[in-house]
C-alpha positions in Angstrom: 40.3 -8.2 43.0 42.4 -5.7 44.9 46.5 -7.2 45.4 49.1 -5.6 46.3 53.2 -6.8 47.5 54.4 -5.3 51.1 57.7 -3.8 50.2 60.9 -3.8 52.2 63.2 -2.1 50.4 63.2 -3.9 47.4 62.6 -6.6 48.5 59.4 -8.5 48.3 58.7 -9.7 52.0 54.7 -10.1 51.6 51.2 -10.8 49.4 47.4 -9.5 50.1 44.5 -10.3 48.2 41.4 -8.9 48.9 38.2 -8.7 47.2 35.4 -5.7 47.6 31.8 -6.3 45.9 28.8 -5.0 47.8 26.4 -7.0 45.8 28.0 -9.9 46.6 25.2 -12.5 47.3 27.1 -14.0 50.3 27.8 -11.5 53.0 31.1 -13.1 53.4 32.3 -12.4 49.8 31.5 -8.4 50.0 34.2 -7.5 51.7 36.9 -10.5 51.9 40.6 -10.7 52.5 41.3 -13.6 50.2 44.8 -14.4 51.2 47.8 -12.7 53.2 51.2 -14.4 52.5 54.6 -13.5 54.4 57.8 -14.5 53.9 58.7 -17.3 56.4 61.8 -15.1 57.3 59.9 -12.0 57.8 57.2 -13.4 59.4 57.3 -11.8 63.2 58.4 -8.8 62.2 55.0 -7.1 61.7 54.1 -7.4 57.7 50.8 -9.3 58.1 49.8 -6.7 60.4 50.9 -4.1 58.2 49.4 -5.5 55.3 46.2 -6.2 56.9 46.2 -2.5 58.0 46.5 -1.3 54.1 42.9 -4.0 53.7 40.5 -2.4 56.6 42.0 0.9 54.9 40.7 0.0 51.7 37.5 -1.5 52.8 36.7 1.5 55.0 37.5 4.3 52.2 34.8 1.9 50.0 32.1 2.2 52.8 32.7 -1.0 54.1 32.3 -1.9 57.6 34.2 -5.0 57.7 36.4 -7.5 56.5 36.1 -10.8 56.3 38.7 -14.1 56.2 37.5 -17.7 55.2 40.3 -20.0 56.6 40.5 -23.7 57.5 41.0 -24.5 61.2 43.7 -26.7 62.0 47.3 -27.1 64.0 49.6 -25.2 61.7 46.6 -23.0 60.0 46.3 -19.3 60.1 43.8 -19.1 63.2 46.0 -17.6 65.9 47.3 -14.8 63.8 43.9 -13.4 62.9 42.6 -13.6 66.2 46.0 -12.0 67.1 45.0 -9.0 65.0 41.0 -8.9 66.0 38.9 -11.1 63.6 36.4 -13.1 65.6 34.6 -16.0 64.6 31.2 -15.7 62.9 30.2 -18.6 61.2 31.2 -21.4 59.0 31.1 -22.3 55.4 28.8 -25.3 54.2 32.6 -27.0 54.0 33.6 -26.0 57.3 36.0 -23.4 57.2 36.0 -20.7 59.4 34.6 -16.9 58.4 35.8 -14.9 60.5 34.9 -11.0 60.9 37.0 -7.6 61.5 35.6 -4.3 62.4 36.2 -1.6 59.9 
């Protein structure tokens, strides 16, 4: 599991957890951004972005060409910002969740 806090200051603003395993045997669990929390004050400001950015980094200096996000749709849910910042739609887990893709 790879986590790291987004930093502003000293103050903790944001969370990203991702997880990178080429051997995976789902596609959608090699190279997975397991969740992305911001700060409800800070949120509009940029983090998630930021933090997102620091992922595809990660995932592209392990050879991987892109990231995935299992999410459930839904008013209130994270759908908007990940389409905000490219992920598209590629399937659906047997529960229905989303998995949605980003280009490394």
């Amino acid at each position: 599991s790879w986590q790291r806090v987004v930093l502003d200051g000293d103050e903790v603003v944001g969370f990203v957890s991702a997880n990178f395993d080429p051997d995976a045997h789902e596609e959608h669990f090699r190279s997975v951004l397991w969740r992305i929390n911001v700060d409800a004050d800070e949120q509009g400001r940029g983090v998630g972005s930021y933090a997102l950015a620091a992922v595809i980094e990660e995932a592209r200096g392990r050879g991987m060409d892109h990231v995935d996000v299992i999410y459930e749709p839904g008013v209130g849910g994270p759908e908007a910002f990940f389409e905000r910042v490219g992920f598209k739609a590629v399937g659906e887990t047997e529960y229905g969740e989303i998995i949605a893709r980003v280009r490394v």
